[in-house]
C-alpha positions as CSV (number, residue, x, y, z in Angstrom):
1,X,0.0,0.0,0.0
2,X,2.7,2.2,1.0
3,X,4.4,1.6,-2.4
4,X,1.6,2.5,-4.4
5,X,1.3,5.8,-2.8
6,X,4.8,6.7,-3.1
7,X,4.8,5.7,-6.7
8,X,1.5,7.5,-7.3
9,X,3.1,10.6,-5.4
10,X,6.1,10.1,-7.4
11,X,4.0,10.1,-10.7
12,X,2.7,13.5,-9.5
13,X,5.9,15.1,-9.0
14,X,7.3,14.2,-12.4
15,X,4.1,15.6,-14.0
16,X,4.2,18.7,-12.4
17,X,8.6,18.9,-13.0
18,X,7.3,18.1,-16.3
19,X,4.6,21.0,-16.8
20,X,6.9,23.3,-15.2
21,X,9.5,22.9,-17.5
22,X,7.2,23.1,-20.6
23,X,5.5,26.2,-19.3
24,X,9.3,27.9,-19.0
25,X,10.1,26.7,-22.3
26,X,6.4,28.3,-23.3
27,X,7.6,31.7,-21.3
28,X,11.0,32.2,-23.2
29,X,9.8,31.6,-26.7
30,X,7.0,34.5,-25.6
31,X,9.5,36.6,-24.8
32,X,12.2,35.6,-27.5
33,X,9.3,36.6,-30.2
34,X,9.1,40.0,-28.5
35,X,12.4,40.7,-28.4
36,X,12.9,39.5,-32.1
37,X,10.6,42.0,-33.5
38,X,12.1,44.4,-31.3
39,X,15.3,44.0,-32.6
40,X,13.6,43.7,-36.4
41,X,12.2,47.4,-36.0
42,X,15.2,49.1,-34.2
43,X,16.9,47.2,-37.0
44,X,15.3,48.5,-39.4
45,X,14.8,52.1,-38.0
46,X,18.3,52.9,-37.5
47,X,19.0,51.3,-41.3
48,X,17.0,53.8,-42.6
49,X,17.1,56.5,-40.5
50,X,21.4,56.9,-39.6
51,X,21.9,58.5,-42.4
52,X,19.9,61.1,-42.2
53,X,20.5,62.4,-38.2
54,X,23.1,64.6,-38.5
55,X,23.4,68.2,-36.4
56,X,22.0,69.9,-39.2
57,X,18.5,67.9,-39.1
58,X,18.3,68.5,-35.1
59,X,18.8,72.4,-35.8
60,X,16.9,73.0,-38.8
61,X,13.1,73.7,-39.5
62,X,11.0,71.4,-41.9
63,X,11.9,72.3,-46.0
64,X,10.3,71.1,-48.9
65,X,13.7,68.8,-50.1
66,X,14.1,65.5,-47.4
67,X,17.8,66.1,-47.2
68,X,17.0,69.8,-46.1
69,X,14.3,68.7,-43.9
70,X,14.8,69.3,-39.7
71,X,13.6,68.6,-36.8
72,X,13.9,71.2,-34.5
73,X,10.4,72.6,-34.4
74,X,9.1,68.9,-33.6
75,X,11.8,68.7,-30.5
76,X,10.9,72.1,-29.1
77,X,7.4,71.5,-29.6
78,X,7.1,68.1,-28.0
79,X,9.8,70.3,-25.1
80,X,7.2,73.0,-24.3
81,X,4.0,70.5,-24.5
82,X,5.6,68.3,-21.6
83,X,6.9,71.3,-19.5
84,X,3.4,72.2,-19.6
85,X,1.3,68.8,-19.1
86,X,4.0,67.4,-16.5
87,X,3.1,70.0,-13.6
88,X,-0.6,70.1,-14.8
89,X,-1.1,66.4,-14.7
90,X,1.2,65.5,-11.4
91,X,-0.4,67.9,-9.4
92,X,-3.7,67.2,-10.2
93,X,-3.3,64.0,-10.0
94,X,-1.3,63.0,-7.1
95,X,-3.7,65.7,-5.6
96,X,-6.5,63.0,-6.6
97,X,-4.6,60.2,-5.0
98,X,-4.5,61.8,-1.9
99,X,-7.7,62.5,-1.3
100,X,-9.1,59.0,-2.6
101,X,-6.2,57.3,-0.1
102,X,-6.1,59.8,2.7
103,X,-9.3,61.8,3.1
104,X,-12.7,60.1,1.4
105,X,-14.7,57.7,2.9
106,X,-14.9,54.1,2.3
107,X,-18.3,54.5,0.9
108,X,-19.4,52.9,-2.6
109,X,-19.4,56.7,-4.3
110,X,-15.6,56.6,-3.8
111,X,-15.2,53.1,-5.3
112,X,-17.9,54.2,-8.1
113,X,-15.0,57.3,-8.5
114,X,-12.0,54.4,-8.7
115,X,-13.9,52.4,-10.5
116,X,-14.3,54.6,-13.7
117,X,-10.6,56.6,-12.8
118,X,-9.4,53.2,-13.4
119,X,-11.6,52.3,-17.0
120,X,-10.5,56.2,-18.0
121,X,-6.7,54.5,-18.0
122,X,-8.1,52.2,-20.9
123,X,-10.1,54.8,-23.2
124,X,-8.5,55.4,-26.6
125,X,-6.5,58.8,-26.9
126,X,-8.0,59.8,-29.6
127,X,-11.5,60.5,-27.4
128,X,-9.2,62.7,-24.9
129,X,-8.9,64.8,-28.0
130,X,-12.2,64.9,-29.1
131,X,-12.8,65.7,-25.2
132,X,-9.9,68.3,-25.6
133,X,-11.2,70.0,-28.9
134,X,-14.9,70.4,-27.4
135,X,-13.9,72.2,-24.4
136,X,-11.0,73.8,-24.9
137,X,-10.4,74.9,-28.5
138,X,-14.2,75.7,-28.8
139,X,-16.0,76.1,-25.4
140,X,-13.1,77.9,-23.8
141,X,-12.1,79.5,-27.1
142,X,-8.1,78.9,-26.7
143,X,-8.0,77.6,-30.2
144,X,-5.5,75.8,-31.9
145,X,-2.7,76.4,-29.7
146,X,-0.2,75.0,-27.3
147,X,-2.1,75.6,-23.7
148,X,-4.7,73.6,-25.4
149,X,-2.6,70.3,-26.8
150,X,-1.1,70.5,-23.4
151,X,-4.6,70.5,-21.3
152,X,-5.3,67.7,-23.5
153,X,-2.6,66.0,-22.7
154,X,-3.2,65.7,-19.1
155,X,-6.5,64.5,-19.6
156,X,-4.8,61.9,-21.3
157,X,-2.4,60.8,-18.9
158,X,-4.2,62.0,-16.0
159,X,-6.2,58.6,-14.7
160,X,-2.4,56.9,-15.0
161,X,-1.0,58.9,-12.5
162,X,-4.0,58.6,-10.3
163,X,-4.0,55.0,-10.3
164,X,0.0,55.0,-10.1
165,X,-0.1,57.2,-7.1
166,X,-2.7,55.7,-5.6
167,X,-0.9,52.5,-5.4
168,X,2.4,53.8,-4.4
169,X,0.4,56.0,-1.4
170,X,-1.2,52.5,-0.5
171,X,1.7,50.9,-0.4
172,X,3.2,53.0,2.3
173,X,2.8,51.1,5.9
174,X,0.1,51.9,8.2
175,X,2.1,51.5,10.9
176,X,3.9,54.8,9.9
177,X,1.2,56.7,9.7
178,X,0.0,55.6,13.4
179,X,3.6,56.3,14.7
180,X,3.4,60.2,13.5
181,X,-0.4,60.9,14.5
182,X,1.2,59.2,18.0
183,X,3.8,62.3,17.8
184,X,1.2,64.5,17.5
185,X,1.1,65.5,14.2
186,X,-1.4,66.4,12.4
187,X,-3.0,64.7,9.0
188,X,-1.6,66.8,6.4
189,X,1.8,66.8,8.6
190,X,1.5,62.9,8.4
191,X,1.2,63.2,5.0
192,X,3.4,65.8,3.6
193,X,6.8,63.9,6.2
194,X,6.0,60.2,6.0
195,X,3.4,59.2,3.3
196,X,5.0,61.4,0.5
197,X,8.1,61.0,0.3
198,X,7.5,56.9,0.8
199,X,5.3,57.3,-2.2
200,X,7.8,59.2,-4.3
201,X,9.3,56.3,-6.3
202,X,6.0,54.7,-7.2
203,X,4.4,58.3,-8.2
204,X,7.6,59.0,-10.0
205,X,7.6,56.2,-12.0
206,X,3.7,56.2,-12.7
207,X,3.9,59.7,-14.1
208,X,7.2,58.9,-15.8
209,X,5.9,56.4,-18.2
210,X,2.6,58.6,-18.1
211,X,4.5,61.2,-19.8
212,X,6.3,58.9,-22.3
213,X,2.8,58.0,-23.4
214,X,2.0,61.4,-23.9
215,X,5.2,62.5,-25.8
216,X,4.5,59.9,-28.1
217,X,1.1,60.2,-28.8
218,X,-0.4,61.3,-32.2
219,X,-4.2,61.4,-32.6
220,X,-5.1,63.8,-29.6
221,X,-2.9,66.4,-30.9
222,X,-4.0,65.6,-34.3
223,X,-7.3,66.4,-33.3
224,X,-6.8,69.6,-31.2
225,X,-5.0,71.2,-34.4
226,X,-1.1,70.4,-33.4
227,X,0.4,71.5,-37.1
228,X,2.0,68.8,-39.3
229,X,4.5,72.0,-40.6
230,X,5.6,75.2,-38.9
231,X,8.5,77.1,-39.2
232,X,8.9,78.7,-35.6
233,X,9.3,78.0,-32.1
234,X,6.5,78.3,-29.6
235,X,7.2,81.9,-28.2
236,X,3.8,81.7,-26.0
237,X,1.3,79.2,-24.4
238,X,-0.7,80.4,-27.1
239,X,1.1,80.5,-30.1
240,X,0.8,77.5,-32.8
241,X,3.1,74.4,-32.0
242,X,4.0,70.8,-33.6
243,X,5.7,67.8,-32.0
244,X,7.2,65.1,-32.8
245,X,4.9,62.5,-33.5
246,X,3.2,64.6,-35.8
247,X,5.9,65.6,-37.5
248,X,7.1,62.0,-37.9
249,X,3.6,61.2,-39.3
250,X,3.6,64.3,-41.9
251,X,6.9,62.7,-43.6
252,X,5.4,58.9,-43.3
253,X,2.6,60.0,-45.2
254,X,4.5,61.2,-48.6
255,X,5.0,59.4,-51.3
256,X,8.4,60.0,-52.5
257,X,10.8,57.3,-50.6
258,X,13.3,59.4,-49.3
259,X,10.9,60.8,-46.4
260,X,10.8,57.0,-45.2
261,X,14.3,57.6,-44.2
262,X,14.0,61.3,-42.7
263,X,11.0,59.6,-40.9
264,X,13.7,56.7,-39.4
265,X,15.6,59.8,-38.7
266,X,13.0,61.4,-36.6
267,X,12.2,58.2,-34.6
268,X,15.4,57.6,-34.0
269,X,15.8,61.3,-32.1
270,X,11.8,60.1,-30.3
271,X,13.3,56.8,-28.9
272,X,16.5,58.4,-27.5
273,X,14.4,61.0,-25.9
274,X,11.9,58.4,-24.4
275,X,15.2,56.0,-23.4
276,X,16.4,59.0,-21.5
277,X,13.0,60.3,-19.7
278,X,12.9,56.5,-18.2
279,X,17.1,56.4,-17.4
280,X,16.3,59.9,-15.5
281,X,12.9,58.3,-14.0
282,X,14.7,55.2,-12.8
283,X,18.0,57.1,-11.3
284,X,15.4,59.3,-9.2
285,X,13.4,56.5,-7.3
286,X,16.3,54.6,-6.8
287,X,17.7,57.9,-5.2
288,X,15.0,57.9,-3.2
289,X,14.8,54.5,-2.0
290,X,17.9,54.6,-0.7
291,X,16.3,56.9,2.1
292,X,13.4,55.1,2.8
């Protein structure tokens, strides 16, 4: 009897060494195909596009000839947009987190709030810019102009960094917070000494990748009138503006083949800018875990 049960636990274990083993096998080839077509389009991108980055094409405005074409009014567009929708979307929502975490009630309005924060994360961008061009191009009357691409923006990325920070703020050990009301302190004390700067890391790297969706986004700004050619530098938040993206789209969309390439060009110049935003993103919460 006992023999039968060891060799029917024995039978067991090799099935389950034996699924394990297929399901890692299973994992790798997942993740091999990913970083094969990874490697096919920054392959491919650099191929076409080397040629083409030079100082010249990161100084120079759009021109009508591809190896006269620039860049520069894309950078310094997509520049100014996320020096405006960074502070306008943090604050807001961090602010958000707070009070969802810290202040409102467990009731089921605040989950009902969550709840559709949470399903905002998944609408398509191009509905923030329909949302955008309602209110503030027309209802406000801002027009087609940077303030507006940038409101729209943080709409965008806004229910990220809500659900971001509110993770991060929940993380943070109750215990803490008992131990400083103990001291005396009061709520907001509680929470501007212990609970934020816990929660820095996580809210930093929410709104990080936040903002690397928005810098790389196309059909909001599309929408809200971003312009596919200009020939100047936003001098005002309401002056007309381009990025990036659409100016990456603008030479896709021509026929002639030699845009292909001063499109390669321009996504090479996106992807070192996003590569960059997420080095800086990771160096500051691993600063900042180091104190806590």
């Amino acid at each position: 009897m006992a023999s039968k049960e060891t060799a029917s636990t024995a039978k067991r274990i090799k099935g389950r060494v034996t699924l394990n083993k297929g399901l890692k096998y299973l994992f790798l080839v997942a993740t091999l195909v990913g970083l094969v077509f990874l490697a096919l389009l920054i392959y491919r991108v650099l191929t076409q596009g080397i040629g083409y980055l030079n100082f010249d094409f990161l100084t120079s405005f759009p021109a009508p000839f591809p190896e006269e074409a620039g860049f520069l009014a894309g950078i310094m567009g997509s520049v100014f947009l996320m020096l405006l929708t960074a502070p306008i979307a943090v604050i807001l929502g961090v602010s958000t987190a707070l009070y969802l975490e810290e202040y409102a009630a467990k009731n089921r309005f605040t989950r009902f709030i969550q709840v559709n924060v949470q399903n905002l994360a998944g609408v398509p961008s191009i509905v923030f810019g329909l949302l955008g061009l309602t209110f503030f191009v027309y209802l406000f009357g801002m027009g087609y102009t940077l303030i507006a691409g940038a409101l729209t923006m943080s709409l965008l990325i806004l229910p990220v960094i809500v659900v971001a920070s509110q993770e991060a703020i929940r993380a943070v050990p109750n215990d803490l917070r008992e131990a400083s009301t103990g001291m005396g302190a009061s709520k907001w004390q509680t929470i501007w000494t212990i609970v934020l700067p816990a929660s820095v890391p996580g809210i930093l790297t929410g709104s990080i990748l936040a903002l690397s969706r928005a810098i790389g986004e196309t059909a909001p700004l599309i929408v809200v009138g971003a312009a596919t050619t200009i020939y100047s530098i936003p001098d005002s938040l309401f002056a007309n503006y381009t990025a990036m993206p659409i100016q990456i789209y603008s030479w896709i969309i021509r026929p002639q083949p030699e845009w292909q390439f001063v499109a390669g060009a321009g996504i090479i110049v996106l992807l070192v800018i996003l590569l960059a935003m997420n080095a800086i993103a990771v160096w500051i919460r691993n600063k900042f875990q180091h104190r806590y």
